[in-house]
C-alpha positions as CSV (number, residue, x, y, z in Angstrom):
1,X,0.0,0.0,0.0
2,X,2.5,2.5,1.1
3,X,4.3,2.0,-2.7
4,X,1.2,2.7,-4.2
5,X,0.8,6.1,-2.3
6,X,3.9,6.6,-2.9
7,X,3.7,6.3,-6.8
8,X,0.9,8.4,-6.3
9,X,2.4,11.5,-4.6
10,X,5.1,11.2,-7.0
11,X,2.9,11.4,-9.8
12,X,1.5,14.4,-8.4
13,X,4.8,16.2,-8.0
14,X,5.5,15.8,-11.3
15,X,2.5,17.1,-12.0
16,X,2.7,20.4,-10.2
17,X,6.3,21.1,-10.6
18,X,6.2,19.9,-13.9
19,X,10.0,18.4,-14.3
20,X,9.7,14.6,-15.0
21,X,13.0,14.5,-15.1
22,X,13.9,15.4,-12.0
23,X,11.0,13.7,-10.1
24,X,10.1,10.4,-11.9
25,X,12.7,8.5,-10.7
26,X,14.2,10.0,-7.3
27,X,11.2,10.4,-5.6
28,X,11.7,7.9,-2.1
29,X,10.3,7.6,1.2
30,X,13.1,9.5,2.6
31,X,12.9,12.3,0.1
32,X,12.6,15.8,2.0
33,X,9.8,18.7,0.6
34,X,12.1,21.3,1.5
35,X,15.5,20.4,1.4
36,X,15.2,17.8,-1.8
37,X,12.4,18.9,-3.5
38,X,12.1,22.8,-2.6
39,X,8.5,22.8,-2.7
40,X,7.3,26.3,-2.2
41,X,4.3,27.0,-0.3
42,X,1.8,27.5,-3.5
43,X,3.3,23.9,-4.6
44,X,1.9,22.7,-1.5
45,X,-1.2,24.1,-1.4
46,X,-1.3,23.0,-5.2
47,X,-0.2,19.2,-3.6
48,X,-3.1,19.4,-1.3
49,X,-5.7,19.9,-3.2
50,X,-5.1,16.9,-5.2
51,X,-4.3,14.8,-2.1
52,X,-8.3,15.9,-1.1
53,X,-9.3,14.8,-4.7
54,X,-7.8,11.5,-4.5
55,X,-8.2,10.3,-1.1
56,X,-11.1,12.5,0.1
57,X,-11.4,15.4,2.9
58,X,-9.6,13.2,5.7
59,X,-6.4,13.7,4.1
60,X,-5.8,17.1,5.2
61,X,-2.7,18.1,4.3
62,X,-2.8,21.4,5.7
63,X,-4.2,20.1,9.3
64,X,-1.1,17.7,8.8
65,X,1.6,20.5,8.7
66,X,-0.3,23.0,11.7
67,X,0.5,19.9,13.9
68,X,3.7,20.7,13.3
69,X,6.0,22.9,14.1
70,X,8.5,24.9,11.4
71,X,11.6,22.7,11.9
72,X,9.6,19.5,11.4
73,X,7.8,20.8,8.5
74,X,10.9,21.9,6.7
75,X,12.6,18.3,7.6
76,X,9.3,16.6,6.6
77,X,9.7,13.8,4.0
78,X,7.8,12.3,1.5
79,X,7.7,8.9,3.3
80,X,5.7,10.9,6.5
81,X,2.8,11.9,4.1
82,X,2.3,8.3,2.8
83,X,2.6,7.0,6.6
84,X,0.0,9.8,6.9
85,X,-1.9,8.8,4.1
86,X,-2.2,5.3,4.8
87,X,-2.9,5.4,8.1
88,X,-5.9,7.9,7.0
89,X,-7.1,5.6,4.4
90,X,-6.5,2.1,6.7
91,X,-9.0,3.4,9.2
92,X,-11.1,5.1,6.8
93,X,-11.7,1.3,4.8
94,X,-11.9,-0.3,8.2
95,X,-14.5,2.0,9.3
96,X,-16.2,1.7,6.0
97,X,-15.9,-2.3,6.2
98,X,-17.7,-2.2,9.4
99,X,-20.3,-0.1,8.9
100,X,-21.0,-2.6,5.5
101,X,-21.0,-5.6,7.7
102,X,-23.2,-3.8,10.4
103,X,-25.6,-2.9,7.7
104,X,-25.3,-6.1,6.1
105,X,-26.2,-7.9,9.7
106,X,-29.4,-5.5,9.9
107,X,-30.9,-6.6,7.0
């Protein structure tokens, strides 16, 4: 799972930075936003609006970064937001798994 959000976030950097060259293939888990990537702030905001698209209003990338504070944002890599993100999404499928089965039970 965590590859596949991986692939994902990188295929959104490339998509707002726009240099598949120097994304497509260096983008890891330990990859850093500021120091590796030097994502400026629009290219975030840019980044989180297509995380919401994807994976829905519970991936709050913004809410994500106020919980942190400037150092840690600035050392932030790419492999905390898909921790993030699939932490999000695992509860989000379990919850939606049991509410299914409760429903399901009901009937």
């Amino acid at each position: 799972m965590a590859i596949d959000i991986l692939a994902e976030i990188t295929g959104m950097l490339v998509e707002i930075v726009g240099d598949e060259y120097l994304l497509a293939e260096e983008v890891t888990m330990r990859t850093t936003f500021n120091e590796d990537l030097a994502l400026e702030s629009i290219e975030f905001v840019a980044l989180a609006e297509l995380l919401h698209h994807r994976y829905g209003a519970e991936v709050d990338l913004m809410g994500f970064l106020a919980e942190k504070d400037m150092d840690a944002i600035l050392a932030m890599s790419v492999g905390e937001l898909v921790t993030h993100i699939g932490r999000i999404t695992h509860t989000s499928l379990a919850r939606a798994a049991a509410g299914t089965s409760s429903h399901a039970s009901a009937g």
